[in-house]
C-alpha positions in Angstrom: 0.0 0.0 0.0 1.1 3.6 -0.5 2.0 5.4 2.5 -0.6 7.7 2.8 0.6 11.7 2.1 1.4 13.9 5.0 -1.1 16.5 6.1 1.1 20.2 7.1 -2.1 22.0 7.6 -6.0 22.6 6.6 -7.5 26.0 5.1 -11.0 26.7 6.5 -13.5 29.1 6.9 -13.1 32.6 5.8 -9.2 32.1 4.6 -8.0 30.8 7.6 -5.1 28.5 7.9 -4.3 26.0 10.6 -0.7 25.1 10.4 -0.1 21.9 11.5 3.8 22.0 12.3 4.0 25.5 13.8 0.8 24.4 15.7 -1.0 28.2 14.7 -3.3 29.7 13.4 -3.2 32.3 10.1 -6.2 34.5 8.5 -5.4 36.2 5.6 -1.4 35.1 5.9 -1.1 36.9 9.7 -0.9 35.2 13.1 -3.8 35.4 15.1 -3.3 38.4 17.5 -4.5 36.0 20.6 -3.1 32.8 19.6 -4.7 29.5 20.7 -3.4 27.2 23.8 -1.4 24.5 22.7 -4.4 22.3 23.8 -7.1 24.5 21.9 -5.6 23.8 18.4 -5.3 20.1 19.4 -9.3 20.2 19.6 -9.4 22.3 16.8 -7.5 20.1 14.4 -9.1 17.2 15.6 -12.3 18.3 14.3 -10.9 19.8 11.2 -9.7 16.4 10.1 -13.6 14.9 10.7 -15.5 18.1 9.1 -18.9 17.9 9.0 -19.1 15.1 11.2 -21.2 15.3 14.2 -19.0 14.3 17.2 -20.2 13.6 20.7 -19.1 15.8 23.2 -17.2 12.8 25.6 -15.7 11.6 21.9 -13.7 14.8 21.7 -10.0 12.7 22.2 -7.8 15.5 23.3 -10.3 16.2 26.2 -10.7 14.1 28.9 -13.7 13.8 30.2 -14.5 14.8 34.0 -15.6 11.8 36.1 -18.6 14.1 37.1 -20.0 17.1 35.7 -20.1 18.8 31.8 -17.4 18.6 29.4 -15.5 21.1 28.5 -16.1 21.0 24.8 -18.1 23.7 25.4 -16.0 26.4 26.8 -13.1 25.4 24.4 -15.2 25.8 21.1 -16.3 29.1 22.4 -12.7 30.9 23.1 -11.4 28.9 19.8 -14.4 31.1 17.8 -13.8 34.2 19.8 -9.6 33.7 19.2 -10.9 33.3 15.6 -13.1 36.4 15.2 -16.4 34.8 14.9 -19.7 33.3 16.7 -19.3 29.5 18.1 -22.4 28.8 15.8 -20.7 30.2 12.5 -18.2 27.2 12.9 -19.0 24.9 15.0 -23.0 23.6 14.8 -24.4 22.3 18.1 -26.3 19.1 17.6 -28.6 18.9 20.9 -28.2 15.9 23.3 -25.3 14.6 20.9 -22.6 17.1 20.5 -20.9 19.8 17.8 -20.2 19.6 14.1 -17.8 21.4 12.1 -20.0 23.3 9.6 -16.9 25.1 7.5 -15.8 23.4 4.3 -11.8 22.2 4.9 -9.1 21.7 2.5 -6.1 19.6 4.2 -2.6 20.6 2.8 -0.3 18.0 1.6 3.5 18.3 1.8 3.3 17.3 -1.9 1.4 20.7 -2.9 4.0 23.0 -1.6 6.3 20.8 -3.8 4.0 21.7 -6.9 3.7 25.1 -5.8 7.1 25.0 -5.1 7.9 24.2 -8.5 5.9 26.3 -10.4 7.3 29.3 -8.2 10.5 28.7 -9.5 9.5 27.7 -13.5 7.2 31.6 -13.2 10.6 33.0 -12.1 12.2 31.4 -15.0 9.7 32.6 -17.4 9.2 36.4 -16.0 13.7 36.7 -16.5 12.4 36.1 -20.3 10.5 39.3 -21.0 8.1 38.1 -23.5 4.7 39.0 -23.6 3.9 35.3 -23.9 6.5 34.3 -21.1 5.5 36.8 -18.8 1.4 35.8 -18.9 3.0 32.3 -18.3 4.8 33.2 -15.2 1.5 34.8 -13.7 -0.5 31.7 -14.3 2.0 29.6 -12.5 2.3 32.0 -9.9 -1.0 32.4 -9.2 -1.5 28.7 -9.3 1.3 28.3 -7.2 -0.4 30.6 -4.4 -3.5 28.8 -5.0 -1.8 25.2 -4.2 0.0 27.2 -1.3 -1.1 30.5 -0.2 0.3 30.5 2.9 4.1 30.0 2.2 5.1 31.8 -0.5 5.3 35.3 -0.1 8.0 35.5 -3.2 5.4 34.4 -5.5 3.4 37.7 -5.0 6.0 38.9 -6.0 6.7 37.7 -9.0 3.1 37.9 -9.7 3.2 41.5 -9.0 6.1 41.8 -11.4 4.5 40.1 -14.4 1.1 42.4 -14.0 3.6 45.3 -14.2 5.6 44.4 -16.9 2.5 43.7 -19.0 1.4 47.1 -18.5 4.6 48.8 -19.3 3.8 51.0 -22.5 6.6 48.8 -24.2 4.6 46.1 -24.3 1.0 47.5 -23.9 -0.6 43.8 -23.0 -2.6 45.0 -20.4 -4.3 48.2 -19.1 -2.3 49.9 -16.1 -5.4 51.3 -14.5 -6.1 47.4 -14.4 -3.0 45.5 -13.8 -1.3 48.1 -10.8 -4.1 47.6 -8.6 -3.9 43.5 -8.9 0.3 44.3 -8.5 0.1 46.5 -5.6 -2.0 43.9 -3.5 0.0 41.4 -4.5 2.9 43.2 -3.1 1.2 44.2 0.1 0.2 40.6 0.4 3.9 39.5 0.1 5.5 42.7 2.6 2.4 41.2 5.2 3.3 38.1 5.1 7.4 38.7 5.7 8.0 42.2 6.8 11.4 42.1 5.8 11.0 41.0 2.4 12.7 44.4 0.2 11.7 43.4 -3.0 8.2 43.7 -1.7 8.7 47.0 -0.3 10.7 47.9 -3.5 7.6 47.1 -5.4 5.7 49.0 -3.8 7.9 52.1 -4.0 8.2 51.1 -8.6 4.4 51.4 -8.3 3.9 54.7 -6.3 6.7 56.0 -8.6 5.5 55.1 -12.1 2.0 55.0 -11.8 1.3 57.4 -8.8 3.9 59.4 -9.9 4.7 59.9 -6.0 8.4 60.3 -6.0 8.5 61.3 -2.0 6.6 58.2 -1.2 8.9 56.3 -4.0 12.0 57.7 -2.4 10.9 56.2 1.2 10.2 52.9 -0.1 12.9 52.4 -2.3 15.5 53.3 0.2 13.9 51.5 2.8 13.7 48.7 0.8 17.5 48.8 0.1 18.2 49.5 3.8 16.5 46.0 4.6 18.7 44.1 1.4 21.3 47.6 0.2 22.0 44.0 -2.6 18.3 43.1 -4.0 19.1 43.6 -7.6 15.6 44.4 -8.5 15.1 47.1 -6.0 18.4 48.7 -7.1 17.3 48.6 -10.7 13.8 50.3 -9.7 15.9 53.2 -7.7 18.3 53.7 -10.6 15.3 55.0 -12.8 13.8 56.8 -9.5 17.7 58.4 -9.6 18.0 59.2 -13.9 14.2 60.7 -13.1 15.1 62.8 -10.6 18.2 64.1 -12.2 20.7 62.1 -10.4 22.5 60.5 -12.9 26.1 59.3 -11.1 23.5 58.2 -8.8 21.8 56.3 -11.0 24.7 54.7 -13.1 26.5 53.4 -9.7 23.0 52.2 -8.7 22.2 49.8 -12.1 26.0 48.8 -12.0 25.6 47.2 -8.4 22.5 45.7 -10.1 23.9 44.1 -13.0 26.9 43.4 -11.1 24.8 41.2 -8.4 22.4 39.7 -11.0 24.6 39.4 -13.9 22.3 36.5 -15.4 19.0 38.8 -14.9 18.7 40.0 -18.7 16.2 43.2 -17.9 19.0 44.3 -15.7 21.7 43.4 -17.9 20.0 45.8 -20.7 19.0 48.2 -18.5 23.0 49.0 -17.8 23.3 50.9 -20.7 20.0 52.5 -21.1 20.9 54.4 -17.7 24.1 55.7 -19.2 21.8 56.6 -22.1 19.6 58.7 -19.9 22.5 60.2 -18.2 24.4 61.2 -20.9 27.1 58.7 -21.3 26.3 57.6 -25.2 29.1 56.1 -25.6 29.3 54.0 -22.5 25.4 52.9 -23.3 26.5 51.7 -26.4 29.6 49.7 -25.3 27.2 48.0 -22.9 24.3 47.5 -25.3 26.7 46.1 -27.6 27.8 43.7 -24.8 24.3 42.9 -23.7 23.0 41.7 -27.1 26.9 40.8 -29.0 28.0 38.8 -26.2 25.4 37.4 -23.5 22.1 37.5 -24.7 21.9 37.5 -28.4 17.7 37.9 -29.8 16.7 39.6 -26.3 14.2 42.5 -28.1 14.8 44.9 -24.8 18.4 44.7 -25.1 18.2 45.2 -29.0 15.5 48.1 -28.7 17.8 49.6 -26.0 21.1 49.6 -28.2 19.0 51.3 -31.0 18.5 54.4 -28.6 22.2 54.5 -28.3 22.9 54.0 -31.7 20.1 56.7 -32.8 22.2 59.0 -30.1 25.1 58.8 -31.4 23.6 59.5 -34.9 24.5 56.2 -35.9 21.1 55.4 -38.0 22.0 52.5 -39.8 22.5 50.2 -37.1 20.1 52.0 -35.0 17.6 50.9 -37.7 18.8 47.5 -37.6 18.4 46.9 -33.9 15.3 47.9 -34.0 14.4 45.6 -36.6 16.1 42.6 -34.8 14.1 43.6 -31.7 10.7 43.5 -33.9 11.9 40.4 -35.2 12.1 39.0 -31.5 9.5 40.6 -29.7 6.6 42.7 -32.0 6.1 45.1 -29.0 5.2 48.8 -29.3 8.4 50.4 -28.0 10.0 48.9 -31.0 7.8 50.2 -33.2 7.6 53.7 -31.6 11.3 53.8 -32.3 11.2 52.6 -35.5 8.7 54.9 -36.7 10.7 58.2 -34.5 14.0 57.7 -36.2 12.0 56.9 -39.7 10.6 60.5 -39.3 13.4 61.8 -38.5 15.4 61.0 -41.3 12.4 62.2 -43.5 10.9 59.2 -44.3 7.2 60.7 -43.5 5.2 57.0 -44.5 7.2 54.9 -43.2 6.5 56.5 -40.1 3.1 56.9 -40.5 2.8 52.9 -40.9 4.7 52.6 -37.6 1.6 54.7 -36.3 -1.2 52.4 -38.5 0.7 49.5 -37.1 0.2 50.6 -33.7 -3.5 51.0 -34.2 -3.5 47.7 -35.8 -1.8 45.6 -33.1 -5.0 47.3 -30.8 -7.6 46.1 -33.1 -6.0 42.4 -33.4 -6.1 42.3 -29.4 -2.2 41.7 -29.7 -2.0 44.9 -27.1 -4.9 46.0 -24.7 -4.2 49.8 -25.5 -2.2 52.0 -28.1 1.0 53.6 -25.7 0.7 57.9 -26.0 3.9 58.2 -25.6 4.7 55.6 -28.1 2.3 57.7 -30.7 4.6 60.6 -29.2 7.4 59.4 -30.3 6.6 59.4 -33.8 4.9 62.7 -33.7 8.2 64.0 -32.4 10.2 62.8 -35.1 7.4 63.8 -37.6 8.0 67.4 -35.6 4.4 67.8 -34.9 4.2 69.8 -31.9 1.0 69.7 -30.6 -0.1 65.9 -31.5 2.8 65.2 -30.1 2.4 67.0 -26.8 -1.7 65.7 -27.2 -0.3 61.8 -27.1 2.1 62.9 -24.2 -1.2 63.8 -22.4 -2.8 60.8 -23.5 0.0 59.0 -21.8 -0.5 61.0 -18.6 -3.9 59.6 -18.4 -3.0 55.7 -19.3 -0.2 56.2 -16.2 3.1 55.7 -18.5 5.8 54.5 -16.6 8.6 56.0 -19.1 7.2 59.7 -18.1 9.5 59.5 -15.2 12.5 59.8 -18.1 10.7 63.5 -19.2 13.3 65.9 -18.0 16.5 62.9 -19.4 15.1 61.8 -22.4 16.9 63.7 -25.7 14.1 62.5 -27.7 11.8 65.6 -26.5 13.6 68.0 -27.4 11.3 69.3 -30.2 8.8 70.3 -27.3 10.9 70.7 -24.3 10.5 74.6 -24.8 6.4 74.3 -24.8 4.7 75.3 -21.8 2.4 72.4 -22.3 5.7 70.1 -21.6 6.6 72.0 -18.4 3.3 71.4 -17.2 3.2 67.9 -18.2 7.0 67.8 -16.2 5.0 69.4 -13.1 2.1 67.1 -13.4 4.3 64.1 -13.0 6.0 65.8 -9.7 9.7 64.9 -11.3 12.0 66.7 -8.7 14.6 68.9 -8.8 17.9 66.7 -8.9 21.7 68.4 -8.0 23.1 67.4 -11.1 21.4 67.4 -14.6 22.6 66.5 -18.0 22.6 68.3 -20.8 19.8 68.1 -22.4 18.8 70.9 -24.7 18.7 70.9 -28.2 22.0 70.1 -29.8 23.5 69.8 -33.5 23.0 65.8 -33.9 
């Protein structure tokens, strides 16, 4: 015969959790505030392992019964349902002259599911370092089906599953709406900082979120840095306060920042692109474009964030050719909207007026597929820019406002704007998005390339 599976715990009632080797009791993830006796969760596992069943009161094995007088069933159901937060009656069901059932529906947990989940953690983890649309809605599948199997234990799949709903609603990938996916992230990464306190790429999540969508850089600031004063090493949160840094106009800052990063997590390819995108943003074209080169030449080789990224540089350093071509291998890779933004900004740019306008036709079209779940402003922007159409431009860059673009943190770094930096409508747009005043800023006004 099989040796039967071995039980670690039982999810009842209104998401609570009895944990059968700590010996206590969890609602939503949290310790009860008023824990039960050692002897109270004995009675209380014993009837969570016959629900349903009606149990007379001198069956109840972990009490003994009195030689005279009433058992105490009684009195212990009643302070395990007030320790719970809820009436004896709502969980346990007196059956008169006989005894007490358990009325909630239980689910035991085996050992083996927090294998699974385990497992399926790890292969979401795997997936989400991919950065493809397709990978990424994989990697929030398994995790959520890994917090389903084991929603107790793993506090680093929120986590992940908070990363995969933002990265879908990036504008450079447009999969689904922000006003949709941040909410689902942000609980996600308030479930995960509940459940360990000192977890800093929960706390680092939450300071990405109130800086790209909320566009709260005090509130960013705090969490970031208090993230990296739990873990001054998590990778992630280092990356996240790099762009906080570049926004802010702190670019040393931010370049030692995404260097600790990549340095740390030198196999974590988002980081390992984003290297040289910071230099971009801070003025170093030539150091972006030694690390792009290394990002895509060297390490990962058809990675459409690395290849879009080197484009930038390339397009920087007026180097058009090749800027074209990365941005054609990143298409070829990944048919994502910040490729063809950039396509279609450096196509107008070097006159080519259709071509650009079928970067913009097949933004529109990618929409009405259902390939994205909304057409990016600031990609439409983009384009507009090179076109040198002021005020569609500046209209899309409004239209980003209101979608919550994450790349509008980059305003006051990005060269690209530099046909409407001088509009009042762009200052306002810089207010809007509360970018503060940094001690160093590059320069970034109109120039000959």
């Amino acid at each position: 015969m099989a040796t039967p599976e071995k039980v670690i715990g039982y999810e009842f009632y209104r998401n609570f959790f009895a944990d059968a080797r700590s010996r206590r009791v969890f609602r939503n993830g949290k310790p009860l505030s008023d824990p039960l006796t050692a002897k109270e969760f004995e009675v209380l596992e014993f009837f969570l392992k016959r629900p349903k069943e009606v149990i007379a009161r001198q069956s109840v094995e972990p009490l003994q019964m009195p030689a005279a007088g009433r058992s105490p069933i009684d009195n212990y159901l009643s302070k395990i349902a007030k320790k719970i937060g809820v009436a004896r009656n709502e969980l346990f069901l007196l059956v008169r002259e006989i005894g007490f059932s358990l009325v909630a529906n239980v689910r035991p947990i085996f050992a083996s599911d927090l294998e699974r989940a385990g497992d399926l953690f790890k292969a979401s983890e795997l997936h989400f370092n991919t950065h493809t649309v397709r990978s990424m809605r994989d990697s929030l599948r398994q995790s959520l089906l890994a917090l389903k199997i084991n929603p107790h234990g793993l506090p680093e799949a929120h986590v992940t599953a908070a990363f995969d709903y933002i990265n879908l609603s990036l504008a450079a990938y447009s999969a689904e709406p922000p006003r949709e996916a941040i909410p689902e992230a942000r609980q996600h990464a308030k479930d995960a900082f509940k459940k360990d306190p000192r977890s800093s790429r929960a706390l680092g999540l939450l300071g990405l979120i109130s800086l790209i969508y909320d566009y709260d850089w005090p509130k960013a600031k705090e969490q970031l840095e208090g993230a990296l004063g739990i873990d001054p090493n998590d990778s992630a949160t280092l990356l996240s306060y790099a762009h906080y840094l570049i926004g802010a106009r702190r670019p040393k800052d931010a370049v030692k920042a995404v260097e600790k990063a990549a340095r740390i997590a030198p196999t974590d390819l988002i980081i390992h692109a984003s290297a040289g995108w910071i230099h971009l943003l801070a003025g170093d074209v030539n150091g972006a474009i030694e690390l792009g080169e290394n990002t895509v030449r060297d390490f990962y080789s058809g990675f459409a964030p690395g290849h879009v990224m080197l484009g930038w540089a390339y397009e920087a350093a007026g180097r058009f050719e090749p800027a074209l071509k990365e941005y054609m291998l990143s298409l070829e890779n990944e048919y994502m909207p910040a490729a063809l933004a950039a396509l279609g900004h450096l196509e107008a740019k070097l006159g080519n007026r259709q071509r650009a306008e079928q970067a913009l036709d097949e933004l529109n079209e990618l929409y009405n597929q259902g390939a994205i779940s909304y057409v990016p402003g600031y990609a439409k922007a983009l384009i507009f820019a090179g076109l040198n159409d002021i005020n569609r431009c500046l209209d899309s860059l409004e239209e980003a406002y209101d979608q919550h673009c994450d790349w509008l943190i980059h305003l006051e770094v990005e060269r690209r704007w530099d046909p409407v930096r001088d509009s009042d409508r762009f200052e306002k747009l810089v207010q809007m998005v509360g970018i503060p005043t940094g001690t160093e800023r590059p320069n970034l006004r109109r120039s000959s390339d």
